[in-house]
N, C-alpha and C positions, 0 to 999 in steps of 0.2 A: 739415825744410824744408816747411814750406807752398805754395800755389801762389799766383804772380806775379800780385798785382790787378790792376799793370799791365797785362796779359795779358789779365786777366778782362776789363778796362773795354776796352782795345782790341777785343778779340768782338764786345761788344755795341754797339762804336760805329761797328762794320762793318756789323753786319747791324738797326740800329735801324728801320730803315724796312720793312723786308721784318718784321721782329720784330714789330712792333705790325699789319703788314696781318693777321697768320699768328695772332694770337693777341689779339686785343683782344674778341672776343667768346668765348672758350674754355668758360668757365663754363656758357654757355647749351646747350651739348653732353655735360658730364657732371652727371648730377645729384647725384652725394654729393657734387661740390663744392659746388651749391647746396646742400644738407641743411648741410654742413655749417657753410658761410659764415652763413645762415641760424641756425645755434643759434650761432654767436661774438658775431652781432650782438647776440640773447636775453641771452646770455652779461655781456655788456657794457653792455647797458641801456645810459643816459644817460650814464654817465663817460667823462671826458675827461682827456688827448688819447689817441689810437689813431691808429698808426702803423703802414704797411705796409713794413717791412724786403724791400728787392730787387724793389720795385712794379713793376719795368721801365715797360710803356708805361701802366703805372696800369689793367691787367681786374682785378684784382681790390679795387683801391684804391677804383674805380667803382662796382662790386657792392655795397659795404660803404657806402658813400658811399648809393645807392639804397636802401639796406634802412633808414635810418634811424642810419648811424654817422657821427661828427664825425670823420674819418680825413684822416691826411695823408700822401704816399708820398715814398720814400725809396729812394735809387738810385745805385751808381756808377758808370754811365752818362751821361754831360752829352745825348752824342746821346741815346739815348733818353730821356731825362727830355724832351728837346727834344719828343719823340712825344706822350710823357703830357701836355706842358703845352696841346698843340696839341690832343689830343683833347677833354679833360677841361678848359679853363680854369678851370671852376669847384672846383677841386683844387688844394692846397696841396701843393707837391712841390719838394724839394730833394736836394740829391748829399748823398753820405754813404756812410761804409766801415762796416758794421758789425761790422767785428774790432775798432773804436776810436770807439765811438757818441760823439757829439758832445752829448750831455745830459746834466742831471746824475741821477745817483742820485736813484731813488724817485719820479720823475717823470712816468711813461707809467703809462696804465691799461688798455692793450693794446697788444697787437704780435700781427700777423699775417704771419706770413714762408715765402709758397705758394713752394716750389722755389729758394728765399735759400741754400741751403748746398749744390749741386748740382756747385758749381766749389771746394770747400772740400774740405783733408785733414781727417782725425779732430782734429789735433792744433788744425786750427784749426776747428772745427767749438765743439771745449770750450771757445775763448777766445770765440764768438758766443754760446753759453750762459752762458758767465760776465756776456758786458754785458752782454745781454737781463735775466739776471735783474737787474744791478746796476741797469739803469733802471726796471725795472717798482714801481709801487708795491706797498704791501704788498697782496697779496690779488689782484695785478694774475692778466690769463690770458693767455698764450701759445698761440698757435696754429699750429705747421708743419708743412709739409708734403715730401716726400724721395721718392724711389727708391727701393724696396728692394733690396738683394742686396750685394753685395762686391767689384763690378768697377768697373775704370774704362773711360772709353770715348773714343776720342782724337778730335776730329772735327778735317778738315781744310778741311772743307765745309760749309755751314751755310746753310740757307735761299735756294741756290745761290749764295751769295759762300766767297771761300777766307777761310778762319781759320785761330787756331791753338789750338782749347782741349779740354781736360779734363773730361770731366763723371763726376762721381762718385755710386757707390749708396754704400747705409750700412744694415748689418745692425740687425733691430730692436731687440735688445739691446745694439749698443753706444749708441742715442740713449735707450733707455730711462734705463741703466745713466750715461753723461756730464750728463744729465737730472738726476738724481738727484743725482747727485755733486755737481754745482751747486748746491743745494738747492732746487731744484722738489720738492711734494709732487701729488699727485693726476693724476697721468700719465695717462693716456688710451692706447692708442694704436692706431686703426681704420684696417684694413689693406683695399685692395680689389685685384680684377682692374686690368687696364687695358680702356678703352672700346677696341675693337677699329676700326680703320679711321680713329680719332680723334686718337687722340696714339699718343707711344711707345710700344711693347709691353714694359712693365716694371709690375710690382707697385707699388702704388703706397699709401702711406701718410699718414694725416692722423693730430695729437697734441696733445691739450688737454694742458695743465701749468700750474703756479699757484705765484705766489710767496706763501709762506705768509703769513696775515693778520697784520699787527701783535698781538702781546699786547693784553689789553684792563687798564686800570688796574683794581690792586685798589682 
C-alpha cells in the first residue's frame, strides 16, 4: 500500500499559505543548494522543456527560472499551486501526480524534484522513477533531492495548522539501487549535514542521474 495523495494534497491545501510564507526564499540560506541548483542549470544549458516535479509554492521553480532555465512547475496542490501562481506569474505552473505524469514519453529535458518523494513509500517512490525516466528524453538529467535515514515521521501539526501526514526518509542505497534498476546510468549522489537553525535536523541528499543518450546511427 502506498500513501493516500489524497491525504498528501489535503496537507498542503491546509498549510499553502503559511507553506509558501515559510519557505519561498529557502535556497538563499543553504548554499549547496545554490551550488547545486547552479550546476543543473550548466547541466541543462538551453534545452527545453524543464520541469519542476512537487514545485509547491514555485522556491525552487524561481531559482531555476533566475539562473537562465525555461522551467515550468508542477504540483498536487491546487492551494498551493494558487501561492506559486500569485508569487511567480511570470511561471508556467500546473497540478499534476507524478505517480502518473501526464506527458508523453521522451519529452522533458529536465526534471528537477527538491523533496517530490518525502510523503512516498519505496514501493511508490520505483513507480516516480519509472515515469521520470519514461518522460525524460534520451540523455535527459534528473535531479532530487530526499532525507536521508529509514524512518518515518507522522506530523499532526504543521506550520502551526493540524494535519494529517507522513513524511518519509530513504536509505542511500535504496535510491541509488531503485535508480538503477530503472535504468538511470551516471548516478551521482552528494550527501550533506543539515544547515543548523535552518531547516530540519536530518542528513540531507542531492542526486544527478541521466537517462542514457540515444544510440547514434551507424
Amino acid at each position: 500500500m502506498g500513501q493516500d495523495l489524497n491525504k498528501v494534497e489535503r496537507l498542503y491545501d491546509t498549510v499553502a499559505r503559511e507553506y509558501a510564507e515559510a519557505f519561498c526564499g529557502e535556497h538563499e540560506e543553504k548554499p549547496k543548494d545554490r551550488e547545486i541548483l547552479y550546476r543543473f542549470s550548466q547541466e541543462i544549458g538551453g534545452n527545453e522543456p524543464v520541469w519542476d516535479f512537487g514545485c509547491g509554492p514555485g522556491q525552487t521553480t524561481a531559482y531555476l527560472k533566475n539562473l537562465g532555465v525555461e522551467i515550468s512547475g508542477l504540483d498536487l496542490s491546487e492551494e498551493i499551486l494558487k501561492q506559486a501562481k500569485a508569487i511567480h506569474p511570470e511561471i508556467h505552473f500546473r497540478k499534476g501526480n507524478i505517480l502518473e505524469l501526464e506527458f508523453e514519453s521522451n519529452s522533458i529535458a529536465g526534471i528537477v524534484a527538491f523533496y517530490a518523494i518525502v510523503h512516498l513509500t519505496e514501493k511508490q517512490v520505483g513507480t516516480v522513477f519509472r515515469e521520470v525516466f519514461r518522460v525524460l528524453l534520451p540523455g535527459g538529467t534528473f535531479l532530487l533531492t530526499y532525507h536521508i535515514g529509514d524512518e518515518t515521521i507522522h506530523l499532526d501539526e504543521f506550520l502551526g495548522m493540524k494535519v494529517d501526514g507522513d513524511f518519509m526518509f530513504f536509505k542511500t542505497d535504496f535510491i541509488f539501487g531503485c535508480l538503477k534498476g530503472r535504468g538511470f546510468e551516471e548516478i551521482e549522489i552528494i550527501e550533506r549535514e543539515p544547515y543548523s537553525g535552518v531547516e530540519y535536523e536530518s542528513r540531507r541528499a542531492y542526486v544527478f542521474a541521466k537517462k542514457p543518450a540515444a544510440p547514434k546511427s551507424p
